[in-house]
MARBA-3410 file (N, C-alpha, C, O; in Angstrom, 1 decimal):
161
-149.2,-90.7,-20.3,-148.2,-91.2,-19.4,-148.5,-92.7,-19.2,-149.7,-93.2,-19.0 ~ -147.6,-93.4,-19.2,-147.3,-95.1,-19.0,-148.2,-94.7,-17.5,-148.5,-93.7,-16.9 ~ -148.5,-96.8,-17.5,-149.1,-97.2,-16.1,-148.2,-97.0,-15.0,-148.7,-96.5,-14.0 ~ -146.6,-97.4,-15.0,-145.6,-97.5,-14.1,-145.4,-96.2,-13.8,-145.5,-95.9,-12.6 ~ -144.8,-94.8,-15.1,-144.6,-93.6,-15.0,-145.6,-93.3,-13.9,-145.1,-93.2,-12.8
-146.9,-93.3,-14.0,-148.3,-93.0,-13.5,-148.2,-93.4,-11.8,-148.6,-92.6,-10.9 ~ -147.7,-94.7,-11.7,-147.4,-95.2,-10.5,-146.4,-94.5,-10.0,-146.6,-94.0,-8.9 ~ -145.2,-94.2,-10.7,-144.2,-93.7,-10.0,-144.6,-92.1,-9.4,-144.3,-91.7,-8.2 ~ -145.1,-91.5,-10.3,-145.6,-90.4,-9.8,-146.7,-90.1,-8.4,-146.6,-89.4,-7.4 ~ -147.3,-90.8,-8.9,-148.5,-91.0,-7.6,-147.5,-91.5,-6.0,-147.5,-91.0,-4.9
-146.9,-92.4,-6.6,-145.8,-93.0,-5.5,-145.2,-91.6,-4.7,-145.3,-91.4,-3.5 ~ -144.7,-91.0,-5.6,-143.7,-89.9,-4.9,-144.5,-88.9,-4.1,-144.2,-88.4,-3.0 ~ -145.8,-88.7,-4.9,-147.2,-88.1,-3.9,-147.2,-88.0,-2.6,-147.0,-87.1,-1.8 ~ -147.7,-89.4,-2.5,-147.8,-90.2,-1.3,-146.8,-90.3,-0.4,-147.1,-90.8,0.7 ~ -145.4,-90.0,-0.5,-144.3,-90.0,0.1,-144.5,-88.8,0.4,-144.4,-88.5,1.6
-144.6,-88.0,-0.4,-144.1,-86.1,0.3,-145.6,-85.9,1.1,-145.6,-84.8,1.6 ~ -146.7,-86.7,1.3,-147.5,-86.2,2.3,-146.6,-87.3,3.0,-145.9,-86.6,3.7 ~ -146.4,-88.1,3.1,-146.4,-88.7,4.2,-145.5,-87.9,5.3,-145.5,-87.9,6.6 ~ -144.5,-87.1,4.4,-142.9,-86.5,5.3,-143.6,-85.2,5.6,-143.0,-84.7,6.5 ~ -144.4,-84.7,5.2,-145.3,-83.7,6.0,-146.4,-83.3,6.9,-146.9,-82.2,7.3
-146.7,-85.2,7.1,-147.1,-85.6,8.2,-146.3,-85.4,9.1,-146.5,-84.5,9.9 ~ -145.4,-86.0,9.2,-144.3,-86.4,9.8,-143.7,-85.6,10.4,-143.2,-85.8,11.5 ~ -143.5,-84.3,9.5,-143.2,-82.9,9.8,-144.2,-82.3,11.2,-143.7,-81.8,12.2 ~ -145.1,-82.3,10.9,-146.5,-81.6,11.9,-146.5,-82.8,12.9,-146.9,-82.3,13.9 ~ -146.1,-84.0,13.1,-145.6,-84.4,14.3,-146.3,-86.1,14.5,-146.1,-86.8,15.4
-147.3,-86.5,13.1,-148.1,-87.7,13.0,-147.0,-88.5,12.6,-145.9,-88.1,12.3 ~ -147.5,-89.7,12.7,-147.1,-91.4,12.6,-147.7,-91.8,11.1,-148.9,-91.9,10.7 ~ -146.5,-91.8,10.2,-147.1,-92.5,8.6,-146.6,-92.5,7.7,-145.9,-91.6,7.3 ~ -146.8,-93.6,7.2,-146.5,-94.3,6.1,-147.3,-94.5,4.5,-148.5,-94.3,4.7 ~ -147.1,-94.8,3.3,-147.8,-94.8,3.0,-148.4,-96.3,3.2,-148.1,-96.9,4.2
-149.2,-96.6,2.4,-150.1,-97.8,2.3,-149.3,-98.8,1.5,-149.3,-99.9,2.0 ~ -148.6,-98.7,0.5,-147.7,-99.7,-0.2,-146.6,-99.8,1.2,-147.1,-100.5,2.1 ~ -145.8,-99.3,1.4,-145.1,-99.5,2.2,-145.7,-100.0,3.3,-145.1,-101.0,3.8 ~ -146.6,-99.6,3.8,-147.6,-100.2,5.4,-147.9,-102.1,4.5,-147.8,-103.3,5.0 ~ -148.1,-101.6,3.4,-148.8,-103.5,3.0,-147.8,-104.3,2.4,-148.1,-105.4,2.1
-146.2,-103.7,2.2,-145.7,-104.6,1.0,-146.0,-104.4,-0.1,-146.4,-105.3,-0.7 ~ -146.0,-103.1,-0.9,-146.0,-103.3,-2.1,-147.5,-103.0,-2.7,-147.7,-102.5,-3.9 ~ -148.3,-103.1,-2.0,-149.6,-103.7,-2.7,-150.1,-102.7,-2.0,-149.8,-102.6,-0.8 ~ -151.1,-101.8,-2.6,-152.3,-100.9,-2.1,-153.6,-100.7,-2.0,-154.4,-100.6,-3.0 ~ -153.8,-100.6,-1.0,-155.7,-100.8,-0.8,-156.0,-100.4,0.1,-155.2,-100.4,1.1
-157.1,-99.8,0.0,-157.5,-98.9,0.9,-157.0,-97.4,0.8,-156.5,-96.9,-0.2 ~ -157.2,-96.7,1.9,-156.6,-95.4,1.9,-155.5,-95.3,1.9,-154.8,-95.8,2.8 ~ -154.9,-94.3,0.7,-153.0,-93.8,0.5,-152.4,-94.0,1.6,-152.1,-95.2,1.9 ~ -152.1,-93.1,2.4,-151.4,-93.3,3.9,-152.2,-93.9,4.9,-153.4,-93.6,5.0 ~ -151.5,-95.0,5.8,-152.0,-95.1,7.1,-151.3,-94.2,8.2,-150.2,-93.8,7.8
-151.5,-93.9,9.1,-151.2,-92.5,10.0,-152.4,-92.5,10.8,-153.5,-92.8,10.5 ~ -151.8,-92.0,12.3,-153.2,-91.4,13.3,-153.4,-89.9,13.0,-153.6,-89.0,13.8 ~ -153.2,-89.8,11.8,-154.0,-88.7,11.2,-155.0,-89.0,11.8,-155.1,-90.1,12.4 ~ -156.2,-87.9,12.0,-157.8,-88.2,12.4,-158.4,-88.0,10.9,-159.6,-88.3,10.8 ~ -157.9,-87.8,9.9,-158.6,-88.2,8.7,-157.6,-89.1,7.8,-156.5,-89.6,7.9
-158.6,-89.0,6.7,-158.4,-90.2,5.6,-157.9,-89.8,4.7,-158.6,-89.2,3.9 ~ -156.5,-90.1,4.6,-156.0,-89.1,3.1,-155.3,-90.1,1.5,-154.4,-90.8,1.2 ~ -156.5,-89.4,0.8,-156.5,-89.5,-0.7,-155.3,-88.6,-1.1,-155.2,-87.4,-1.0 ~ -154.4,-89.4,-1.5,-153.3,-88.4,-2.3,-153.5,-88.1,-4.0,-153.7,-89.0,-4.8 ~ -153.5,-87.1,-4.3,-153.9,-87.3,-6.3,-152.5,-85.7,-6.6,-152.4,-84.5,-6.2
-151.7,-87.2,-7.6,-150.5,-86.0,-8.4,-151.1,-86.2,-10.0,-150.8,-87.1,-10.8 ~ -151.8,-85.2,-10.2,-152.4,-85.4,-11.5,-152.8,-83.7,-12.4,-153.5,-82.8,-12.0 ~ -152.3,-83.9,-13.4,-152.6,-82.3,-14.0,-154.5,-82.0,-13.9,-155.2,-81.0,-13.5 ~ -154.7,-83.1,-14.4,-156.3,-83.1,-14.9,-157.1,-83.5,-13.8,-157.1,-84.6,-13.3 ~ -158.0,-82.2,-13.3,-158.5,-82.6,-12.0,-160.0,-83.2,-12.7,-160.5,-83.1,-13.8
-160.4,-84.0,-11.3,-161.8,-84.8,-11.3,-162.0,-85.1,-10.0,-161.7,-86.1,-9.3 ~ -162.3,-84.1,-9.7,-162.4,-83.9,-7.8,-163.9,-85.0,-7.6,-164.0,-85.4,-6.5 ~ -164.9,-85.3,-8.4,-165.7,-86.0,-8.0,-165.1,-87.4,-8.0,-165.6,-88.1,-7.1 ~ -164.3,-88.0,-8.8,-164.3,-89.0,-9.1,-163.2,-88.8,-7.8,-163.9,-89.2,-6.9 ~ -162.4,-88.5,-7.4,-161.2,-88.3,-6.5,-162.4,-88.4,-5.2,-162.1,-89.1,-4.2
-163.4,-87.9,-5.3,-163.8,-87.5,-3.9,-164.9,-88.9,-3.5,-165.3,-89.2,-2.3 ~ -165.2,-89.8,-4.7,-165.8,-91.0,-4.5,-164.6,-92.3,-3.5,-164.7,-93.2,-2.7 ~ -163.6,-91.6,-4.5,-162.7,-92.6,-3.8,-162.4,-92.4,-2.4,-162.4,-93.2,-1.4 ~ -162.0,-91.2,-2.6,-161.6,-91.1,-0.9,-162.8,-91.4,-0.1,-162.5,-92.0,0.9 ~ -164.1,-91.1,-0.1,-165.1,-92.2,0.8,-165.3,-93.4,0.9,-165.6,-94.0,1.9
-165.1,-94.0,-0.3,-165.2,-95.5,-0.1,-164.2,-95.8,0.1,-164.0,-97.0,-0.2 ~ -162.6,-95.2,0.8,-161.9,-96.0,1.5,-160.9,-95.4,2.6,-159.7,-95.5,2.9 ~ -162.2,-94.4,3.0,-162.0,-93.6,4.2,-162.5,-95.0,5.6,-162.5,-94.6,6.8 ~ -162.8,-95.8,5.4,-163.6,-96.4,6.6,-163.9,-95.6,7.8,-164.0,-94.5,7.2 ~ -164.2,-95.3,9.1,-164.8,-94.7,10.0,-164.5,-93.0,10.1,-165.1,-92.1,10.7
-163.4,-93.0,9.1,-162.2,-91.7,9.5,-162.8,-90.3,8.4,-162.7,-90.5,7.2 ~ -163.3,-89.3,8.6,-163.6,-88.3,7.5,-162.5,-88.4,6.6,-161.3,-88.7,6.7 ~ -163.4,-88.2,5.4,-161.7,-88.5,3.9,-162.1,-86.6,3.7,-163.0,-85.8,3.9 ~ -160.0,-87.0,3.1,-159.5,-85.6,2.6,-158.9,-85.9,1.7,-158.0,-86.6,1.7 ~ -159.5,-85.1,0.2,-158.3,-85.5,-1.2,-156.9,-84.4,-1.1,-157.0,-83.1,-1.4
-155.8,-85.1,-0.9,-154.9,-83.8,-0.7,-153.6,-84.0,-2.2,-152.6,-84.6,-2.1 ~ -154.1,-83.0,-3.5,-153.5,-83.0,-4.4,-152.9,-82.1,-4.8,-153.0,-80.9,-4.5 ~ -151.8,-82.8,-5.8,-150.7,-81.9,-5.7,-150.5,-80.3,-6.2,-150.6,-80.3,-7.4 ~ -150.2,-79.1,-5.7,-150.4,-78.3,-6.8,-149.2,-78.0,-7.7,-148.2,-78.6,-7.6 ~ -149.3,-77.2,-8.7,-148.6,-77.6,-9.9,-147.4,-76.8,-9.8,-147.4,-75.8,-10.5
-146.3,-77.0,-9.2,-145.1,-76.3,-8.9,-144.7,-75.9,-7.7,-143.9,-75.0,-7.6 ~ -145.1,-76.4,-6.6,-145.4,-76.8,-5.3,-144.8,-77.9,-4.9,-145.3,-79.0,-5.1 ~ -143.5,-77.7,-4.1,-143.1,-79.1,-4.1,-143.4,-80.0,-2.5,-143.4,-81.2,-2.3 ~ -143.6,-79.3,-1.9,-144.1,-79.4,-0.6,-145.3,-79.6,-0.3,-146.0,-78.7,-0.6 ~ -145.9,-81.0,0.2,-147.3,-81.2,0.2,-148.2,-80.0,1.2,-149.3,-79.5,0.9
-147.4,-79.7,2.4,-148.0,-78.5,3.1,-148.6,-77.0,1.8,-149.3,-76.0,2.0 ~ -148.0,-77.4,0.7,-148.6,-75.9,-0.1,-149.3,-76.7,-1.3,-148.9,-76.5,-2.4 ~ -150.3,-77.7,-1.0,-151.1,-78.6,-1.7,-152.5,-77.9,-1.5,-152.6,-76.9,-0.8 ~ -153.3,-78.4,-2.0,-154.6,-78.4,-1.9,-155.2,-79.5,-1.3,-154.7,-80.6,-1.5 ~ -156.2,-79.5,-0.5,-156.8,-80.8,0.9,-158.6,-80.0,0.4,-159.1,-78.9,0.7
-158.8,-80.9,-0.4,-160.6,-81.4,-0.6,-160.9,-81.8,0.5,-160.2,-82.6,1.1 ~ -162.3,-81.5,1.0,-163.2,-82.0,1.5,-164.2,-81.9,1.5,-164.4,-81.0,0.7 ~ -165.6,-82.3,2.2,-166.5,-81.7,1.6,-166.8,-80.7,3.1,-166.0,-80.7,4.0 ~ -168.0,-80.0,3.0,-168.1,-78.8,3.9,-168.4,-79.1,4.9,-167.8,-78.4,5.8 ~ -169.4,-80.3,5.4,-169.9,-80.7,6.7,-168.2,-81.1,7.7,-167.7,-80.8,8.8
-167.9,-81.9,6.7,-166.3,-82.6,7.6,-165.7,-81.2,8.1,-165.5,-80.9,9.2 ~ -165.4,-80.0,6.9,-165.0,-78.9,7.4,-165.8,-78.1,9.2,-165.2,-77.6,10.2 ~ -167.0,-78.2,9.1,-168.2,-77.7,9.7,-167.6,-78.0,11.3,-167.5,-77.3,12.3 ~ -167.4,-79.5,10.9,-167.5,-80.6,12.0,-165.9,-80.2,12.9,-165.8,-80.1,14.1 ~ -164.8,-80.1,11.6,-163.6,-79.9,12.1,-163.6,-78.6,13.2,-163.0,-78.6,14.3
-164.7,-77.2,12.3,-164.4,-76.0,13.4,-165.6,-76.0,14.9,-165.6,-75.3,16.0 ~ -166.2,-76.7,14.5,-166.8,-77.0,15.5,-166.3,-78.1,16.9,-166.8,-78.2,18.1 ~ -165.4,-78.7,16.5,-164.8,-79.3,17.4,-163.6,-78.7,18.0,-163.3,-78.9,19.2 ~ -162.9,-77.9,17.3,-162.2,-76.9,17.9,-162.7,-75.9,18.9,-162.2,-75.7,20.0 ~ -164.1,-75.1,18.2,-164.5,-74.6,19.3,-165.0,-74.9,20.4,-165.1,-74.1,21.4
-165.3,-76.1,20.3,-165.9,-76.8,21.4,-164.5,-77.4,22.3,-164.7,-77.8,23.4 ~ -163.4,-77.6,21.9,-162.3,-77.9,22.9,-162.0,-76.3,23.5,-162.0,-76.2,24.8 ~ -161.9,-75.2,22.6,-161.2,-74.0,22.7,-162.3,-73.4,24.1,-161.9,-72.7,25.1 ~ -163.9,-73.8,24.0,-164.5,-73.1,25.0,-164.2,-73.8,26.4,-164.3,-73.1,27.4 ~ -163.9,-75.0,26.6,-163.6,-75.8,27.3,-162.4,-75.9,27.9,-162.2,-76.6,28.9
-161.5,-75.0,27.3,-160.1,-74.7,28.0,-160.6,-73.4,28.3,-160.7,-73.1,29.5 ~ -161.1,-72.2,27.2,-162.0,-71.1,28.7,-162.5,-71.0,29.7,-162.4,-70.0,30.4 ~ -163.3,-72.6,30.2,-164.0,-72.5,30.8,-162.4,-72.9,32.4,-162.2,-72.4,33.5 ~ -161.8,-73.6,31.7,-160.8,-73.7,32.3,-161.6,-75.2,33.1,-161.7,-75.5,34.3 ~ -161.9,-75.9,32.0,-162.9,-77.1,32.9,-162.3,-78.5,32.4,-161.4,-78.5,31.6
-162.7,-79.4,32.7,-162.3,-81.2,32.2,-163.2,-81.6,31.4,-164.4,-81.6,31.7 ~ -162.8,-82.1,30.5,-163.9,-82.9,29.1,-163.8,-83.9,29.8,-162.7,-84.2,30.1 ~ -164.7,-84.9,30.1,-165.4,-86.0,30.1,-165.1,-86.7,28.6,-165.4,-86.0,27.6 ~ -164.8,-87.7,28.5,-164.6,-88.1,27.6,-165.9,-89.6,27.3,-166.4,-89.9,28.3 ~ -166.2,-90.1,26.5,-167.2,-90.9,26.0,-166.9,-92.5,26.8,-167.8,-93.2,27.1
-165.7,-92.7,26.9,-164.9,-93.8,27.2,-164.8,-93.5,28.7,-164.4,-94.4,29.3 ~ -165.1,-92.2,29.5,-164.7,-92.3,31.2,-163.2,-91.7,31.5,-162.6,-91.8,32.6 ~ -162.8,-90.9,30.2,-161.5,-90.8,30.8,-161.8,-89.0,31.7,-162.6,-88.1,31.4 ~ -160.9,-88.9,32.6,-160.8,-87.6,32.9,-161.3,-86.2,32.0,-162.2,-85.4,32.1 ~ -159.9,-86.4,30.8,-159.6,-84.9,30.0,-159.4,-85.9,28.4,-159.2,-87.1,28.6
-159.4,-85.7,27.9,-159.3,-85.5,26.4,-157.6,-84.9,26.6,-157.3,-83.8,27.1 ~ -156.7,-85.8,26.1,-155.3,-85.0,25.8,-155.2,-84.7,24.2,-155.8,-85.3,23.3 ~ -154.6,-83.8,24.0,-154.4,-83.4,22.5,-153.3,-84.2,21.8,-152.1,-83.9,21.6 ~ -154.0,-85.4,21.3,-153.7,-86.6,20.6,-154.9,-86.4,19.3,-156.1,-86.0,19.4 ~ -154.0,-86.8,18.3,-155.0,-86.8,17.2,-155.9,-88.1,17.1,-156.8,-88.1,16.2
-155.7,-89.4,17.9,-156.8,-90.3,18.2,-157.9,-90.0,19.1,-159.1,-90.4,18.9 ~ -157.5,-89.1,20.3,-158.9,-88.4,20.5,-159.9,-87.5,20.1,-160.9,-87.2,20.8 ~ -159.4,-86.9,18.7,-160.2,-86.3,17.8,-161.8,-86.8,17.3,-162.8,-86.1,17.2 ~ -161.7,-88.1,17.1,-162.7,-89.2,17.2,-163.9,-89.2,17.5,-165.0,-89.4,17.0 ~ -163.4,-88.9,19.0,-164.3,-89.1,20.4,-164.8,-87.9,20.4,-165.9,-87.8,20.9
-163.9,-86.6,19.8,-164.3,-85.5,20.3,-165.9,-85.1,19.4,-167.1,-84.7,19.6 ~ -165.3,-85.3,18.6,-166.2,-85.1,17.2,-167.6,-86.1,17.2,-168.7,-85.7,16.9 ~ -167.1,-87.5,17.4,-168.6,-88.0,18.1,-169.4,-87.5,18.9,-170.6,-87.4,18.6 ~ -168.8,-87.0,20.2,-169.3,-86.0,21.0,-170.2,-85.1,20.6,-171.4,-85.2,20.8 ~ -169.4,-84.0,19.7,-169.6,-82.7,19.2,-170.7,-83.4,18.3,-171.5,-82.5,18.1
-171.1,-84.2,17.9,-172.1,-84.4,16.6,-173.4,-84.9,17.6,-174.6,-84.7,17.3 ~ -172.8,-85.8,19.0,-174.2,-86.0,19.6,-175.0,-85.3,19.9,-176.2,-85.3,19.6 ~ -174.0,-84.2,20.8,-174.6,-82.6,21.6,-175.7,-81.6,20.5,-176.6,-80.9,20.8 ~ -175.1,-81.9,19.2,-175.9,-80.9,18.3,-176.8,-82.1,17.5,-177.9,-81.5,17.6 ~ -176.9,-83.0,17.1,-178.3,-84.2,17.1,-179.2,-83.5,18.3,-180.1,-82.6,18.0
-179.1,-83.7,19.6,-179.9,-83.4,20.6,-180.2,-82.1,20.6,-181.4,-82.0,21.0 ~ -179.7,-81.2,20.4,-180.0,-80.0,20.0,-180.7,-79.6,18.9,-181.3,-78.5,19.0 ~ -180.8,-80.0,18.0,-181.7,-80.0,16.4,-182.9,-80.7,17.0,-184.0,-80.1,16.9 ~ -182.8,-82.2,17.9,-184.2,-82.7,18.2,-184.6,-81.9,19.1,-185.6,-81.5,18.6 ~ -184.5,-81.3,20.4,-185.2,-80.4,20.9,-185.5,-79.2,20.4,-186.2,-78.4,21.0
-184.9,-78.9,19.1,-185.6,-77.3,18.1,-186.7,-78.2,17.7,-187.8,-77.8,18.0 ~ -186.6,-79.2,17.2,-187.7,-79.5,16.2,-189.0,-79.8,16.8,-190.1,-79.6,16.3 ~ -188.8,-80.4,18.0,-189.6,-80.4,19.1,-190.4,-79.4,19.8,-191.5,-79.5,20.4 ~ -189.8,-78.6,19.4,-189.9,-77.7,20.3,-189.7,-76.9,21.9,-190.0,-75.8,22.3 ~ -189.1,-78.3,22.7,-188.7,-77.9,23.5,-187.6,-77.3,24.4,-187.3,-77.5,25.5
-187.0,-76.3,23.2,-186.4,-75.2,23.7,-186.2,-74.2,22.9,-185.7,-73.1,23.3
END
């Protein structure tokens, strides 16, 4: 396949995630369109709470796919979300990641989900009241969630509890 063909394809990629963002209720565009033309950095920008690598490609190379999407994930967990082969809807795609980001995702869930059990107010890092279910406070939540269990591994290791 030509460079342009190649372009064009990947192009259309990056468009049907973006409209299925958009669908689930986020803010986004791709990255050519967000820059003019010109692309760098990660495929879409969006308050997605991750970083999404788009790949429309027969021939997978999930490592080489999965180098990229970290080195231009900046602060945001990266996700490779490619296309599958007769699937025309990016929602029935495949989304790479690696296991800890997954780990991290269900653990922040459960840690909101026990927190509405408790029927109690998250404290947020920043001073705010509650955590609203915005995908920019995902962030914060997950910072959180990664502190509480750091502190918790150093007091196993410790021994003091």
């Amino acid at each position: 396949m030509s460079g342009s063909s190649s372009r064009r394809k990947g192009n259309a990629a990056e468009v049907e995630v973006v409209h299925a963002l958009e669908r689930a209720g986020f803010r986004a565009m791709s990255s050519r369109a967000a820059r003019g033309g010109y692309q760098s950095g990660e495929d879409i920008v969006t308050n997605f709470p991750l970083s999404v690598e788009v790949k429309n490609q027969t021939r997978l190379d999930l490592p080489g796919w999965w180098r990229q999407a970290q080195e231009q994930a900046g602060d945001k967990p990266p996700v490779v979300v490619h296309k599958r082969v007769g699937k025309g809807q990016a929602e029935d795609w495949w989304a790479t990641m690696d296991f800890r980001t997954l780990i991290d995702l269900v653990r922040v869930l459960q840690w909101e989900e026990n927190a509405r059990a408790e029927n109690c107010l998250i404290s947020s890092p920043a001073g705010d009241d509650f955590y609203e279910d915005t995908p920019e406070n995902f962030l914060e939540v997950l910072a959180e969630v990664r502190k509480e269990l750091a502190e918790k591994r150093r007091k196993e290791a410790d021994g003091s509890e």
